[in-house]
N, C-alpha and C positions, 0 to 999 in steps of 0.2 A: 445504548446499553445502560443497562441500574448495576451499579457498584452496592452490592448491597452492606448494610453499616450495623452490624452487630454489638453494640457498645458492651453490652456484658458479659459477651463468651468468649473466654479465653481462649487463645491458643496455646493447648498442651506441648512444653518443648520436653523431650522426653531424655531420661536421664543414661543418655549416648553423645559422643562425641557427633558431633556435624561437619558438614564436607560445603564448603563455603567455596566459591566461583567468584574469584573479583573482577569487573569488569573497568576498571581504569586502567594506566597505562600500564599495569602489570602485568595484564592478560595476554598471551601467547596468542590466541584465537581466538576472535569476541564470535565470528561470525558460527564457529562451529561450536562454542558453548550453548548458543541459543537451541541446537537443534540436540544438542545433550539434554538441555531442559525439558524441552519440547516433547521431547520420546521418554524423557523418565516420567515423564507425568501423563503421558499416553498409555505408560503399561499399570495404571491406577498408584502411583504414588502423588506425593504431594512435596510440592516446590515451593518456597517464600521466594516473594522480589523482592529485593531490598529498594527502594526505589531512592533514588542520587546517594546513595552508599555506595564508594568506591564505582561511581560511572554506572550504578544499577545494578551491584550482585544478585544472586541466587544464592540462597543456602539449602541445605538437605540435613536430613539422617544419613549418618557417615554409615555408608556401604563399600563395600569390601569392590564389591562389583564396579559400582558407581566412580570410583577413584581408577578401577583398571580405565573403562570407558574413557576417563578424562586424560591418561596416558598414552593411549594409542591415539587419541583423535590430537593430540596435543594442547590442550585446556588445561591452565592454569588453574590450580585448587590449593585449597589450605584443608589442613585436618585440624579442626578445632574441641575446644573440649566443650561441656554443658556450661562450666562457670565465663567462659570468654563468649557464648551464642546469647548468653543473657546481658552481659554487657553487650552487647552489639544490636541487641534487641531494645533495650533499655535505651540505646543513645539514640538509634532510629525514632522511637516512638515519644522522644523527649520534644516536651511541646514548642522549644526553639530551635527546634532544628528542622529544616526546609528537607525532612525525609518520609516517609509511611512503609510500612509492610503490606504486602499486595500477595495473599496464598494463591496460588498456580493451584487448580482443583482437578480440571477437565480440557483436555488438546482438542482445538475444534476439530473437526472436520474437512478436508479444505479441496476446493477446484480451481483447478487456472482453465479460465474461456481462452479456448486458444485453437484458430484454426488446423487443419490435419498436418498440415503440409509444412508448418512451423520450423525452424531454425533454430538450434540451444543461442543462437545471438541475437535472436529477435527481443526475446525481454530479461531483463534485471532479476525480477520476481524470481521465476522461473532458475536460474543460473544461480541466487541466491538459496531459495528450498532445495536443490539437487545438491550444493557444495556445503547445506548442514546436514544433508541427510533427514531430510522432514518429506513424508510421504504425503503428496498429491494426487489429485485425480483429473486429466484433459476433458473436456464440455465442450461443446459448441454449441451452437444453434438447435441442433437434434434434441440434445437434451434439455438445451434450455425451456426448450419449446413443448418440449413433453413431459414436464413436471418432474426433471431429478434435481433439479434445485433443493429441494426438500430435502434431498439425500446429504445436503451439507451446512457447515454452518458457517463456512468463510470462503471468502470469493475475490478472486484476484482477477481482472479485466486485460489480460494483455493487450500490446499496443494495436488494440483494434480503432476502426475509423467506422463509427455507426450512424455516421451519416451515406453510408452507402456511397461512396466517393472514391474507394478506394487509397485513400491516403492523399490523395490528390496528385498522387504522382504520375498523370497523365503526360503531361508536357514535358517532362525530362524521359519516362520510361515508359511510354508506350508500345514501343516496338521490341522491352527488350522481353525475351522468354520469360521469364521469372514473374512477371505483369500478367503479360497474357494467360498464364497460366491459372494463377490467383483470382482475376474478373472471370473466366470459364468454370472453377473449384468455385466462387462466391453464385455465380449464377445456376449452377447443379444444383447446391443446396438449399437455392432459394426456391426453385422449381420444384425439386421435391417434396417441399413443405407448403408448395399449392400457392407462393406467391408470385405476383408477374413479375417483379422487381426485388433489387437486393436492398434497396434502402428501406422498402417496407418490409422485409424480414428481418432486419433491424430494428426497425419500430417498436417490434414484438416483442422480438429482443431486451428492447430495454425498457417496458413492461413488464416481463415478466420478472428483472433483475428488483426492478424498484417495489413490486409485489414483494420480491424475498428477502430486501431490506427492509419493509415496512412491518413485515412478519416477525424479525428478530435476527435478520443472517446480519452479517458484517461482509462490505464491500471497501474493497482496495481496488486504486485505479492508477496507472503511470501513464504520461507523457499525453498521445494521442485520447487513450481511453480517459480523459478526464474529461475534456470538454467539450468531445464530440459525442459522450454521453449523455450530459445536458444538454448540447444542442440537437439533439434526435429528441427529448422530451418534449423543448420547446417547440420543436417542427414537425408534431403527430400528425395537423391537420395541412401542411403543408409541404411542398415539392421543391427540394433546393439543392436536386445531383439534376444537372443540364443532360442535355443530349447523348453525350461520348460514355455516359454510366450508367444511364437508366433508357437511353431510348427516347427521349422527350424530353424537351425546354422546363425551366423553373418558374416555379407561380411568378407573377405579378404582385408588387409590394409586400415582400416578403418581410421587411421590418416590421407592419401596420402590423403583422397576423402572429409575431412570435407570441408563443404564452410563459412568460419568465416564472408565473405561477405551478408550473407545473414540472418546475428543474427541484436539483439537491442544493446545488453550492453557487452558480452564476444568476447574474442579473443584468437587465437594461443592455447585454451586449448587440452587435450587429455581424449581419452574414456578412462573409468573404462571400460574394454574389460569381466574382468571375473566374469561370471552372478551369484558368490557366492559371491562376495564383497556387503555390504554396502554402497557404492557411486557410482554415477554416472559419474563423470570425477575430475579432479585434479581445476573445478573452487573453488571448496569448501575447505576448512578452515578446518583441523582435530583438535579433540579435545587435542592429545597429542602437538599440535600448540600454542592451548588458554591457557593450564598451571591451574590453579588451581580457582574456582568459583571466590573465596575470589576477585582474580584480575583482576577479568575478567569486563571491563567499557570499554565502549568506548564512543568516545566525540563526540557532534552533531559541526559541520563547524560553523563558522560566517561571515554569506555573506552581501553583501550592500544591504539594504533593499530597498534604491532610485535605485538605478542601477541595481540590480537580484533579483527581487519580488518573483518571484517563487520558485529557491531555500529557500528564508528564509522565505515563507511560510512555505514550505515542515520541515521546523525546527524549527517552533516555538515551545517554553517550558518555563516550571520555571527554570529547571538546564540543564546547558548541559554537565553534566556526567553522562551518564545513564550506569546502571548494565546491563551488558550481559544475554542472555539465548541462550540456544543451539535447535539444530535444525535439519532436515536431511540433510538441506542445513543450515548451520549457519553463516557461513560468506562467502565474496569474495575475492580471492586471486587479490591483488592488480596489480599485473604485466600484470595479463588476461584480465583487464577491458579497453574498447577501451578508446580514448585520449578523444574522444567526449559528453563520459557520463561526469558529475557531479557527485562527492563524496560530498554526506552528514553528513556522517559521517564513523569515522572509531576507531581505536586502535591506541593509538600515540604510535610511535613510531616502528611501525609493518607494516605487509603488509596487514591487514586483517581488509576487509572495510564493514560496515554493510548495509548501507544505500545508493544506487544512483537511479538518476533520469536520464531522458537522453529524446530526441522530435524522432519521428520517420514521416516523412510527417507532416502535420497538428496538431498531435496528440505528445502525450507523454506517457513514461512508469515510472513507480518507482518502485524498486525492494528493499526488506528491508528481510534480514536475521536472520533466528529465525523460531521458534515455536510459542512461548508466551512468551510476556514480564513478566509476574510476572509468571508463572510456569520455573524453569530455566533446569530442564531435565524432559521433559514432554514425557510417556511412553505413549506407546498404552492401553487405556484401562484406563487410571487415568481418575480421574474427574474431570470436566468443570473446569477453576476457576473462582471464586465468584467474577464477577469484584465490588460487593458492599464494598467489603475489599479492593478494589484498586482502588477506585475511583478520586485521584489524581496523577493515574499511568502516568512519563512520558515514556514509553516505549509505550504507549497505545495512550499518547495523538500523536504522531508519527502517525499513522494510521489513528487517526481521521483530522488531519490537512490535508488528501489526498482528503475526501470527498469534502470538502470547497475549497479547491481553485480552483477545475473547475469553482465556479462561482463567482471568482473575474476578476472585469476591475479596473484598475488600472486606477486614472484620479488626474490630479496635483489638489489638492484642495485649494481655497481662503475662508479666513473667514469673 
């Protein structure tokens, strides 16, 4: 993504009181503020981030409206005057202070790839956009593979497995209904898109994704979908679902042939080769690694908000130690991740990193590790969680920071 740097146009603040969103510990509901911004600047208004000002506020033009909105949804606002928006403008864009202003222009577009048959507890994402009230659109395969990609301009991977493996949960759920179900729905739709196999309709798959990133889309990926994306890149020309998911054995020396040149975010890693294992290669973080719940935090980076916009968007919060959760892919092994991505965040002192971002062509990817931020071992089959019990979740507000900055330009502002 180009943050584009305007050095001599100002930004007109207009002589109206403004409607300020603090986003530290004062806010009532960080998570449904994001989706107040998110929709007021979808109906063609225009939003500032304050970026590390009070945890990342929003300010506006004080609307009459805009303040009801923040009353029913329960968001935290101030009604300021023009002379306190220019002090607060003034201090943000003061050259020692570790802040920036970021104008909110344009609300992307957005799709969650998510099979038909999907669960509101299968992903974060997903339970996230629906509890701020931010409108998406469901894709799968069909579309992907039929050129509506085009039709968006951000993309959320749900916890898909596109290594054609099905999650790998062979060896514990093969018999149970819910399984069986899911390999017959994955193999219909592979059929009717003329492939003989679901991992080569996968393939396709994430071709055409890395097409739409290369293009200019913006790609978000949790848990599974992170690194069994790049390992579908790396394994175009090879076959590594064994028999029990594609019908036929896996190539022969499958390490000699991966192409690491041909991923987003991993490198040098190796296949889980034996199709009863639980993982899918050695990118992933095992839990006897993490050690015990109680310790388990890892810390969001702090980047120059004048100088790398983007990262400290992707990390705005009230705290930057946030509590762990696990996942099938739960973290990334720090040695495997190329020189060229960004860490967002990680574990100090470890090698085990939660959070990067990284540009591929035009476009960009963000990969974040977990399940659910506030479920912290979330089984098959539990229930949704109630993000109204979490609604100053920072693990959650993570996610929602990815929606917003597709439509930040970044422009030096005068008062």
């Amino acid at each position: 993504m180009k943050i584009i740097i305007l050095l001599l146009l100002p930004i007109f603040i207009s002589a109206q009181d403004k409607l300020l969103i603090p986003m530290d510990f004062s806010q009532e509901n960080h998570l449904k503020a994001y989706g107040i911004t998110f929709n007021w600047v979808a109906e063609n208004n225009i939003a500032d981030w304050l970026l590390n000002y009070k945890g990342g506020s929003f300010i506006f033009d004080y609307s009459e409206n805009l303040a009801q909105i923040c009353r029913i949804k329960g968001v935290t606002f101030q009604q300021i005057s023009q002379n306190e928006a220019i002090d607060i403008y003034t201090f943000v864009q003061d050259e020692n202070q570790n802040m920036e202003v970021i104008r909110l222009e344009k609300s992307p577009k957005i799709a969650v790839y998510v099979p038909p048959n999907f669960q509101p507890w299968d992903d974060a994402v997903t339970l996230a956009l629906e509890y701020a009230e931010v409108k998406y659109d469901k894709i799968w395969a069909t579309e992907i593979l039929t050129n509506k990609l085009e039709n968006y301009d951000w993309l959320h991977l749900h916890h898909e497995d596109f290594t054609g493996q099905y999650g790998k949960f062979y060896s514990a759920f093969r018999t149970a209904p819910w399984y069986i179900e899911q390999q017959n729905m994955y193999e219909s739709e592979a059929k009717s898109l003329g492939f003989s196999k679901v991992s080569e309709m996968e393939k396709a798959v994430v071709r055409e994704i890395k097409n739409f990133v290369g293009n200019g889309g913006f790609l978000f990926a949790m848990c599974s979908a992170t690194d069994t994306y790049d390992i579908a890149l790396a394994t175009q020309e090879i076959d590594i679902a064994d028999w029990m998911y594609d019908g036929d054995g896996i190539d022969s020396d499958i390490s000699s042939k991966l192409n690491y040149e041909n991923t987003f975010a991993f490198t040098d890693f190796k296949i889980e080769e034996n199709p009863l294992v639980y993982e899918y290669s050695d990118i992933d973080i095992q839990q006897i690694e993490i050690g015990s719940e109680q310790n388990d935090y890892f810390t969001l980076f702090d980047f120059s908000a004048k100088f790398d916009p983007v990262p400290t968007m992707l990390t705005q919060n009230h705290i930057n130690v946030i509590h762990g959760f696990m996942g099938q892919t739960t973290m990334f092994r720090k040695e495997l991740i190329k020189k060229s991505v960004t860490i967002l965040a990680e574990r100090e002192g470890t090698n085990q990193v939660r959070y990067i971002h990284g540009s591929f062509g035009r476009g960009t990817f963000t990969f974040y590790g977990g399940h659910d931020p506030e479920d912290y071992r979330h089984a098959v089959g539990d229930p949704q969680t109630e993000l109204s019990l979490f609604k100053n979740s920072p693990g959650y507000r993570l996610i929602l920071n990815n929606i917003l900055f597709p439509a930040a330009k970044k422009k030096k502002q005068k008062t």
